[in-house]
N, C-alpha and C positions, 0 to 999 in steps of 0.2 A: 408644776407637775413633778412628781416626786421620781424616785431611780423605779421604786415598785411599779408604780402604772405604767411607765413607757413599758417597764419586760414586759407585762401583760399585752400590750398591744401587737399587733403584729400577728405573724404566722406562728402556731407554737412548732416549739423545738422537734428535730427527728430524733434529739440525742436519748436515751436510756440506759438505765444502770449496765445492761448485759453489754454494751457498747464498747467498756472500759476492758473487756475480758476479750472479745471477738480483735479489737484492733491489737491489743497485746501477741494474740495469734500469728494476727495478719505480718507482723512487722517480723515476728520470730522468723516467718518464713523470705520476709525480706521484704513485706509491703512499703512503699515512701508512701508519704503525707497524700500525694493526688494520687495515689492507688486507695490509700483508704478512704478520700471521698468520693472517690467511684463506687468503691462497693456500698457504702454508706450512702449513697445518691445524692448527694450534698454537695457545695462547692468547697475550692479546698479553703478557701478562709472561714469556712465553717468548722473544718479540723483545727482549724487556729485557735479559732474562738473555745473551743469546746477542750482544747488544753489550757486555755486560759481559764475557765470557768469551772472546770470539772478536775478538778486535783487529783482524782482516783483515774481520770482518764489520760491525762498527762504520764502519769508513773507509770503505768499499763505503757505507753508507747515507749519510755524509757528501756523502760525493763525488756521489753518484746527486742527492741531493736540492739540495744547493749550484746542481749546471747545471742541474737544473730551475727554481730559481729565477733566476740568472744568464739562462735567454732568457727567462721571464716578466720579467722587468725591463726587456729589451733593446726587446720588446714594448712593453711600457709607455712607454718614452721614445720610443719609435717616435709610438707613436699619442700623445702630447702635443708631438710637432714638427710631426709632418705626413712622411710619406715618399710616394714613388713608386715606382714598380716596372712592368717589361715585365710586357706581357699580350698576349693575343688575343681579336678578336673572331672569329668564324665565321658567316658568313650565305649565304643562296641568295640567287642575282641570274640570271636567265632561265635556271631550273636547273641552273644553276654552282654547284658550292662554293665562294665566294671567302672566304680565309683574311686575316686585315688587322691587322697589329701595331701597336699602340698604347702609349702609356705612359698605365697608370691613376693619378692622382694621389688623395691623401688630406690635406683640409684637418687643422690642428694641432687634438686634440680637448681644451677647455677643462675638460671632468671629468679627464683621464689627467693635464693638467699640473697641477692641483688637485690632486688626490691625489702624483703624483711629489712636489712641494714640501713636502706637510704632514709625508712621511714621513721625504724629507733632508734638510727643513730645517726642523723643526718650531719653532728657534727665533726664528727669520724669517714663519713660515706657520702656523702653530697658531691653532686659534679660541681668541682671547682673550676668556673673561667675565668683566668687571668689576663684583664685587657689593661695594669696596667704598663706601661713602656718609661725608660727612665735612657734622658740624654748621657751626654760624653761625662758632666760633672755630677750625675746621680740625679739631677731633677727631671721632671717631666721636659718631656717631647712637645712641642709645640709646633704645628703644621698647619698651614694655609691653603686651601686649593681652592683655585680660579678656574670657573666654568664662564665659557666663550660658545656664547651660542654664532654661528655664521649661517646667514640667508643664502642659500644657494641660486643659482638665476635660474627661469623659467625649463631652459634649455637641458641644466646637469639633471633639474630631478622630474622629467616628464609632466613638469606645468604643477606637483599639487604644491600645495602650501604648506 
């Protein structure tokens, strides 16, 4: 039986061309692989399959998920510098609508630049734990501990075992 006949047998596929465009969407917005076989009604090793098979739908989830994360990052660096940005306020004043433009500032947040650094530059910023210990002559430490288990009699510890 040749590779042609087994694909013909079977259930056919739910995959189609507009597929490769809808999950590019999905992943923009932040879909993982079992969120797009949900909405695709399929299991997720059918998302597998169908980036293996479908080279236009592979790059589609590429691409989708890539500028998803490309402005979570942008985000990220944002809030560990500190940005600002136009806004408006809107208030009643001797019932007037007065409209009043403002620039809202955002001090630089010390957890975003924390995390930005640990991650590009983990070997500048990584938590360093140093377990090792060095004896009297510079070498290692070397320690023994002896665990002594003791049966107590029925009477110290109210009869359990």
């Amino acid at each position: 039986m040749t590779r042609e006949t087994k694909a013909r047998r079977g259930r056919p596929t739910a995959y189609r061309e507009e597929c490769a465009e809808q999950a590019r969407k999905l992943c923009r917005l932040g879909a993982t692989d079992v969120e797009l076989a949900d909405f695709f009604e399929v299991n997720a090793r059918t998302i597998n399959r169908w980036k293996a098979e479908h080279q236009e739908f592979c790059q589609s989830l590429k691409a989708g998920k890539a500028a998803a994360d490309a402005e979570v990052a942008d985000r990220l660096y944002q809030r560990a510098l500190g940005y600002s940005h136009p806004a408006v306020k809107i208030m009643s004043i001797a019932n007037q609508v007065v409209r009043e433009d403002y620039t809202e500032h955002y001090p630089p947040d010390t957890t975003a630049a924390i995390f930005w650094l640990k991650n590009r530059r983990p070997d500048l910023w990584r938590d360093r734990i140093d377990n090792t210990h060095s004896g009297p002559n510079g070498g290692p430490i070397q320690a023994r501990i002896t665990v002594e288990f003791v049966r107590t009699s029925k009477h110290e510890d109210n009869g359990a075992i």
